[in-house]
C-alpha positions in Angstrom: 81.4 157.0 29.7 83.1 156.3 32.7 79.9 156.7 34.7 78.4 154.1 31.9 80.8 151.8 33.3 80.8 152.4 36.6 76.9 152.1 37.1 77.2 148.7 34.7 79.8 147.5 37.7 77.6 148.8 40.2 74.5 147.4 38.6 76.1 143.9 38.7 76.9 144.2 42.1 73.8 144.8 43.2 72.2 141.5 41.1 75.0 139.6 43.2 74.2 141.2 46.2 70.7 140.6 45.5 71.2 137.2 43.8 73.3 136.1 47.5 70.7 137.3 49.5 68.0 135.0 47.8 70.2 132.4 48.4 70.6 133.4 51.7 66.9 133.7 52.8 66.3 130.4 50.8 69.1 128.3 52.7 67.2 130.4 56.0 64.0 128.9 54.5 65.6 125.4 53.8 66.7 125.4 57.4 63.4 126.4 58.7 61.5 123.4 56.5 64.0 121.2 57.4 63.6 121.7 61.6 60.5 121.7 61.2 60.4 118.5 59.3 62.8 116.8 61.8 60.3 117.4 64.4 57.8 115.8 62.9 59.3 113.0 62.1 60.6 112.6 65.6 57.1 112.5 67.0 55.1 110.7 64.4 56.5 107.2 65.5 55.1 108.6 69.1 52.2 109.0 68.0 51.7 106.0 66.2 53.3 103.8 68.9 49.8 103.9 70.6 47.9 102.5 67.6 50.2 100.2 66.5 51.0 98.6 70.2 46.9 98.2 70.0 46.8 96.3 66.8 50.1 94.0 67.6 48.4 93.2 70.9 45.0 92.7 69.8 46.6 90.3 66.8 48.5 88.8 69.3 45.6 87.6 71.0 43.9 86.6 68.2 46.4 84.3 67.2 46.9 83.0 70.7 42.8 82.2 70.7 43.2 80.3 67.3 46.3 78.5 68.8 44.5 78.0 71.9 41.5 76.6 70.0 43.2 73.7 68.4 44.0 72.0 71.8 41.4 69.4 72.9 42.9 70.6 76.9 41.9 74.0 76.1 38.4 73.1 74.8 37.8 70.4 77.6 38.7 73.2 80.1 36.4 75.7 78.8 33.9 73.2 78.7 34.3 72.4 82.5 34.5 76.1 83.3 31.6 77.1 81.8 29.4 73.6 83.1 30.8 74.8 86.6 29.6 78.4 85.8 26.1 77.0 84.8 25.8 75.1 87.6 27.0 78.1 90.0 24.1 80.4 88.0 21.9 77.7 88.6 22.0 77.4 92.2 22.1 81.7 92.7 18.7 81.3 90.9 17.3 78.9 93.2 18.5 80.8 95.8 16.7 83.9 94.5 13.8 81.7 94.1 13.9 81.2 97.9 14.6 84.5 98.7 12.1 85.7 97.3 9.4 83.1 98.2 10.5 83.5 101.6 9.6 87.5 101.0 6.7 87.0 99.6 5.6 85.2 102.7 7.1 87.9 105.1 4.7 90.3 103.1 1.9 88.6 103.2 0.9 88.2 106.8 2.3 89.1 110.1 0.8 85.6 111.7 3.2 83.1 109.9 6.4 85.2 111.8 6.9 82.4 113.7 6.7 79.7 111.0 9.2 81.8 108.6 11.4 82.0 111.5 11.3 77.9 112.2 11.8 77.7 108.2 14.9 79.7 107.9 16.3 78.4 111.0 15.9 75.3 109.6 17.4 75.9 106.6 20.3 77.8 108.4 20.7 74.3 110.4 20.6 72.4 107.3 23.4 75.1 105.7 25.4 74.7 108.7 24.9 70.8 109.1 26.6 70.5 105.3 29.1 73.0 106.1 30.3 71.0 108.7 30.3 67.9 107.0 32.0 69.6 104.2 35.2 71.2 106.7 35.3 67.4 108.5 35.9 66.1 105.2 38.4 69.0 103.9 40.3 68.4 107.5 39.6 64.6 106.8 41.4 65.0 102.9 44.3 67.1 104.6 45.2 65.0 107.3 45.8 62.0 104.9 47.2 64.2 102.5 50.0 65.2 104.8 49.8 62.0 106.3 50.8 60.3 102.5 52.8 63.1 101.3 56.3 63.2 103.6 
């Protein structure tokens, strides 16, 4: 009988001992998760900082073009930008056009050298002759600018 008893103590031991270390390996578990769930969190907002800072800033301008929209100066600005543009692409095509009219003729014969060469230098002249009446009037502008000014 006394070995009945003793194996009964025995026997509950061992379900404690067992029953404690269950408990230990699932607090050892618990730990684990939980480590591992803190470093996830941690770098998930570094992750997302990339995709989010894209969709603030793209909003951002968004709502700056609406806001921007509304204002007559803004409009009237754009609208003088892009004549000015249109009149700039305009000009680089006839300049292409010459260009290549003045190819063409290079190409065709070797005999109207010395005409392309009195065309272009003319036109150089004419370039130049503007240029210089454009810096006489820039120094022209500045002069009674500074003149006015102090």
């Amino acid at each position: 009988m006394r070995y009945a008893v003793n194996s009964s103590v025995n026997t509950s031991r061992i379900v404690e001992q067992v029953v404690s270390m269950k408990r230990n390996e699932q607090r050892e578990s618990f730990r684990k998760w939980l480590t591992l769930a803190v470093a996830i969190l941690a770098l998930l907002p570094a992750y997302l900082m990339g995709p989010i800072a894209f969709t603030f800033k793209t909003t951002v301008k968004d709502l700056l073009r609406q806001e921007l929209a509304g204002y007559e100066a803004a409009t009237a600005s754009d609208s003088r930008l892009k004549a000015h543009q249109d009149y700039l692409n305009e000009t680089l095509k006839r300049w292409g056009n010459d260009f290549a009219a003045a190819r063409e003729k290079t190409a065709s014969s070797e005999t109207n050298d010395y005409k392309l060469m009195l065309d272009f230098s003319n036109r150089l002249s004419s370039i130049e002759s503007k240029l210089d009446l454009l810096m006489r009037e820039s120094q022209r502008d500045r002069k009674l600018q500074n003149g006015s000014g102090p």
